[in-house]
C-alpha positions as CSV (number, residue, x, y, z in Angstrom):
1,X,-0.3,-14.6,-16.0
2,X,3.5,-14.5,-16.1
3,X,3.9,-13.7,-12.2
4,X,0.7,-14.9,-11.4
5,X,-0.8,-18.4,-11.7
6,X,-4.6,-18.2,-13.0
7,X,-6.7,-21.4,-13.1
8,X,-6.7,-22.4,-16.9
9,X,-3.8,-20.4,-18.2
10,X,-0.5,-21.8,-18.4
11,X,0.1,-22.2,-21.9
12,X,-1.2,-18.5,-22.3
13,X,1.3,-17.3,-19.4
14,X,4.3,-19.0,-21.0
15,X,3.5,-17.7,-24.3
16,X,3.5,-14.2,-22.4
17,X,6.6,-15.2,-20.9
18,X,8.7,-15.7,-24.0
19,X,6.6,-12.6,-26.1
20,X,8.1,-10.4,-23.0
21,X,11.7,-12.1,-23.5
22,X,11.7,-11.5,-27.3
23,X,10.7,-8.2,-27.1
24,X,13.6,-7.2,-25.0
25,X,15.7,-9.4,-27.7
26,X,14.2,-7.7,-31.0
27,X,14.6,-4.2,-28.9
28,X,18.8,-5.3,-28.9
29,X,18.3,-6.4,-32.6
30,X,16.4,-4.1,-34.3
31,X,18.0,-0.3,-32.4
32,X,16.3,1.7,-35.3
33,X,13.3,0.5,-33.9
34,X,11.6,0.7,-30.6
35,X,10.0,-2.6,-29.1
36,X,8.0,-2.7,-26.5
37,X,5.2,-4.8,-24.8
38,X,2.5,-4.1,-23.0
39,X,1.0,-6.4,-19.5
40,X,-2.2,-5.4,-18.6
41,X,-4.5,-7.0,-15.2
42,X,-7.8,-8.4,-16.3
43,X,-9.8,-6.5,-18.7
44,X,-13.6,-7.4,-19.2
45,X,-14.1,-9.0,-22.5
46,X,-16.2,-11.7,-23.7
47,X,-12.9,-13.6,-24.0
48,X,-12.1,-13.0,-20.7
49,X,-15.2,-15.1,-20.0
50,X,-14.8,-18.0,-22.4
51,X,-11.7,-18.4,-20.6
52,X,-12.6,-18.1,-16.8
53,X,-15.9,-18.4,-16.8
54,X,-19.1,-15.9,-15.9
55,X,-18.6,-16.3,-12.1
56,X,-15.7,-14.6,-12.7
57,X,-16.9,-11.8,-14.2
58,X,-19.7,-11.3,-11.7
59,X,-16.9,-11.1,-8.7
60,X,-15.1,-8.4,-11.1
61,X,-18.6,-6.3,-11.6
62,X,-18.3,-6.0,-7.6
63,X,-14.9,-4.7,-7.5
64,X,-14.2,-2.4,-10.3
65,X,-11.2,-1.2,-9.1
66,X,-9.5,-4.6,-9.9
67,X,-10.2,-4.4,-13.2
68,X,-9.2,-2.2,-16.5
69,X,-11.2,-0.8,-19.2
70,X,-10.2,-1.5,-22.5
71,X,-9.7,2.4,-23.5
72,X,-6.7,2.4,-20.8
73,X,-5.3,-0.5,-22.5
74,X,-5.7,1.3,-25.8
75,X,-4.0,4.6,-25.0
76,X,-1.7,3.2,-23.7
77,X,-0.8,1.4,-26.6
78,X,-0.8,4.3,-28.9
79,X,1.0,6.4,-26.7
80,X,4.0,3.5,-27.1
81,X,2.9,3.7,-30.8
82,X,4.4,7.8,-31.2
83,X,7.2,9.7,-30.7
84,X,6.7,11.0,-27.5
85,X,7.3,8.2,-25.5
86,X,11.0,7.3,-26.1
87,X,11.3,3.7,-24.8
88,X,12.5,0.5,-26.3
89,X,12.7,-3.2,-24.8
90,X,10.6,-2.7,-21.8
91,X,7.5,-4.0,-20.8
92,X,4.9,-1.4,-19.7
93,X,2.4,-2.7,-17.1
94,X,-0.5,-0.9,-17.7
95,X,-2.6,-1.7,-14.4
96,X,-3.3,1.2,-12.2
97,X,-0.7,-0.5,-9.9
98,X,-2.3,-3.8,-9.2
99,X,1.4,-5.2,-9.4
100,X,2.5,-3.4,-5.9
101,X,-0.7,-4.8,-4.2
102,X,-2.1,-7.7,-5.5
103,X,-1.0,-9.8,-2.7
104,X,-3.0,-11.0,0.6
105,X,-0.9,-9.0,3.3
106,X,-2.2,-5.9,0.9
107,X,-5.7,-6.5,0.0
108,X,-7.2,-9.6,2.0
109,X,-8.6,-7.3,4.7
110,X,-10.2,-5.1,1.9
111,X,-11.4,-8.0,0.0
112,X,-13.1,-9.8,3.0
113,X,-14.8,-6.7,4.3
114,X,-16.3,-6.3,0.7
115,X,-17.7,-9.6,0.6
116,X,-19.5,-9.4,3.9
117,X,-21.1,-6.5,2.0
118,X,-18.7,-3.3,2.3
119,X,-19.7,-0.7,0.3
120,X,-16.5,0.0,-2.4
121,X,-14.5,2.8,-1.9
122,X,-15.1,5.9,-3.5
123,X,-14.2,6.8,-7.2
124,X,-11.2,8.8,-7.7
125,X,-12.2,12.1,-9.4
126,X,-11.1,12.9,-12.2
127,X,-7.9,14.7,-12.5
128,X,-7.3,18.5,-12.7
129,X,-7.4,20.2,-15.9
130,X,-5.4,22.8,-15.4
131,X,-2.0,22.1,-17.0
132,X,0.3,22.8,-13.7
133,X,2.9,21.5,-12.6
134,X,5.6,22.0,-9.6
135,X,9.2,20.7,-10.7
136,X,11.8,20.1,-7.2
137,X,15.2,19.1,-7.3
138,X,18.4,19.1,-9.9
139,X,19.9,17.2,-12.7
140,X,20.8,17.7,-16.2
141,X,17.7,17.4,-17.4
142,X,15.6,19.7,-15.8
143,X,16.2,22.9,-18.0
144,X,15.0,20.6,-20.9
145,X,12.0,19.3,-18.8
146,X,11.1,22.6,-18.0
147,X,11.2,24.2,-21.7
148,X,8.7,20.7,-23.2
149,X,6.5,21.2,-20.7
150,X,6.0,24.7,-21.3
151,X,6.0,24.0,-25.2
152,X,2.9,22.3,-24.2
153,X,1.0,24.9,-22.1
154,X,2.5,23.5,-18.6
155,X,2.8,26.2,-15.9
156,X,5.1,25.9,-13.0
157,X,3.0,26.5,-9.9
158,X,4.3,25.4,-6.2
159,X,1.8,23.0,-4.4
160,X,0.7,22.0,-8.4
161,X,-1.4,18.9,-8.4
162,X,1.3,17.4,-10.8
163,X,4.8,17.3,-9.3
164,X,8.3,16.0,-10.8
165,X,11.1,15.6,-8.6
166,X,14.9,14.9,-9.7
167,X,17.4,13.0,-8.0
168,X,20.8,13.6,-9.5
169,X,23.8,11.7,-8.7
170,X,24.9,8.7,-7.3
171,X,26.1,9.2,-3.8
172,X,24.1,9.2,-0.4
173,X,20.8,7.4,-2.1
174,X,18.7,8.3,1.5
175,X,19.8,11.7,1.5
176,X,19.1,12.1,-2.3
177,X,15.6,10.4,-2.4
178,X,13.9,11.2,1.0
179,X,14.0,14.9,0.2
180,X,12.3,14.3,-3.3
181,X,9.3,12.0,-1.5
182,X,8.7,14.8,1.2
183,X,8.5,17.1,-2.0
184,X,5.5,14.5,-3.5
185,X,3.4,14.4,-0.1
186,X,4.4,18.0,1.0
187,X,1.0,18.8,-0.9
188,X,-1.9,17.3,-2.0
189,X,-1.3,15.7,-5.7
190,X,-2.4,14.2,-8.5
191,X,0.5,12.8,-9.7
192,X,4.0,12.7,-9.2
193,X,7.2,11.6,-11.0
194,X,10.3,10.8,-9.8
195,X,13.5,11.2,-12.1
196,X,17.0,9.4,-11.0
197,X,19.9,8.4,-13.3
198,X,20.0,4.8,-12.0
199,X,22.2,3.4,-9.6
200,X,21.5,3.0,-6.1
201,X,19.8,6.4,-6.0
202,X,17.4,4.4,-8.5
203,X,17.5,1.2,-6.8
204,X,15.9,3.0,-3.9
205,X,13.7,5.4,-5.7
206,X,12.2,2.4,-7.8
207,X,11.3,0.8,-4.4
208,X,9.8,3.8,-2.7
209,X,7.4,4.4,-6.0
210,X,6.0,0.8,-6.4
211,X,4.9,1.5,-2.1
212,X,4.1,5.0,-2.8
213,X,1.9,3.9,-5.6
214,X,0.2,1.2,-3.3
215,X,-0.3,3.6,-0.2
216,X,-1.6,6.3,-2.5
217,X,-3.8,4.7,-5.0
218,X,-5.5,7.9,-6.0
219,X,-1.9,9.5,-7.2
220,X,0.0,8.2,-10.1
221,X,3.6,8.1,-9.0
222,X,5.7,6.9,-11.1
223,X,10.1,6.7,-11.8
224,X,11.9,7.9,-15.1
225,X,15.2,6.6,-15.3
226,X,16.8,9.4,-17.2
227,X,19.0,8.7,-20.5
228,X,19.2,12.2,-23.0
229,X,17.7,15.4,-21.4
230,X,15.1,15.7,-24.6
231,X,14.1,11.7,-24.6
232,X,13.7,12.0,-20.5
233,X,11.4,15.5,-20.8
234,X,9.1,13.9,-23.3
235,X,8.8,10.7,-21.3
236,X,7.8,12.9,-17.9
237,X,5.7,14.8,-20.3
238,X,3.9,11.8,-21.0
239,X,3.2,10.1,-17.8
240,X,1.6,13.2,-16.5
241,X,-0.7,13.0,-19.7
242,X,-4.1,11.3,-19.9
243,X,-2.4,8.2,-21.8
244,X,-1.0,7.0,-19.3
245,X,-3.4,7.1,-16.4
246,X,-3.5,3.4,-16.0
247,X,0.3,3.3,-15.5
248,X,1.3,3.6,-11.5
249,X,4.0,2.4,-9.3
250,X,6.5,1.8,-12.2
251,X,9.8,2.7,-13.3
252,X,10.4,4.0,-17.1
253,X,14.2,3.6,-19.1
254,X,14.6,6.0,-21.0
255,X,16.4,4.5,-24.3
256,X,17.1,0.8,-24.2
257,X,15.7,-0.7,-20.8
């Protein structure tokens, strides 16, 4: 509702509008407290069809993949909620990254083809079990990334289904980031998360994630901007966690967005 214009919903996207715009305000000042909001695509609710109608929701029961179910919604809520998930005036867009693709270029040929009767495509299945992950690349926070993830039954294993690559440094973004994507496709994954300390190193990795993320649906790849090494290896930590599944082709701050 905010970036996108829904029939019916103005007043309810502007209200989203300025609840995204306080929270980053409260997030400046309240710092003992951590702010955040959530933006979600549409979830099926019998709100959802008060509002739009049940036409709507019939279309949605033929594409299930453009819709979230409310348990995403919720852990991701709760994972915001604890202390493992160090983040303050941002807004988290929980929407298996619909936001890198909702766009006609991206899914009109999709679309039509399912209407003239294609079947969907296939479900994702589910994720590994296994607790491994392969971690590439340098930067200050690695040796604490590597010691959380242990301290919660991670293994390092090259060609893991879970990778985190770092991207140090501020100087030759291409040469930086290019080495860390060949590191996420170099195998088949799961998920993958990209850690940079901003500039135009994270500028660029940003950019490659959100296509990444739209060229790779079944992989959750997201970017950590790094702040302190402990606050950065709980927020890695996190995203490769179950709570976040929903979360894909987005950039994290850790600290104060």
């Amino acid at each position: 509702g905010v970036d996108h214009v829904y029939p019916s919903y103005d007043y309810v996207a502007c209200t989203k509008a300025v609840l995204e715009e306080r929270c980053r305000a409260l997030a400046e000042r309240l710092p003992g407290a951590r702010v955040n909001a959530v933006r979600t695509r549409l979830v099926v609710t019998e709100g959802l069809e008060e509002v739009f109608g049940p036409d709507l929701v019939r279309v949605m029961a033929a594409f299930p993949e453009l819709h979230l179910a409310a348990e995403e919604v919720a852990d991701a809520v709760l994972a915001l909620c604890g202390d493992e998930l160090p983040l303050t005036g941002q807004v988290l867009r929980v929407d298996r990254g619909a936001h890198a693709v909702d766009n006609l270029a991206a899914r009109g040929p999709e679309l039509v083809a399912r209407l003239a009767g294609a079947p969907p495509p296939p479900r994702t299945p589910p994720e590994p079990t296994e607790l491994e992950v392969e971690l590439v690349g340098d930067g200050s926070w690695v040796p604490e990334l590597r010691r959380s993830l242990a301290e919660a039954g991670w293994t390092e294993r090259p060609g893991a289904w879970a990778v985190v690559a770092s991207a140090a440094g501020d100087e030759d973004p291409a040469g930086r980031v290019w080495p860390v994507v060949d590191a996420m496709k170099a195998h088949p994954r799961r998920a993958a998360v990209l850690v940079h300390e901003g500039g135009s190193v994270g500028a660029l990795g940003r950019t490659l994630v959100r296509h990444l993320a739209a060229h790779e649906p079944s992989v959750r790849i997201n970017a950590v901007r790094a702040g302190a090494p402990r606050e950065t290896a709980l927020a890695v930590r996190t995203l490769l966690g179950p709570a976040l599944r929903a979360v894909r082709g987005q950039q994290l701050c850790v600290g104060v967005a």
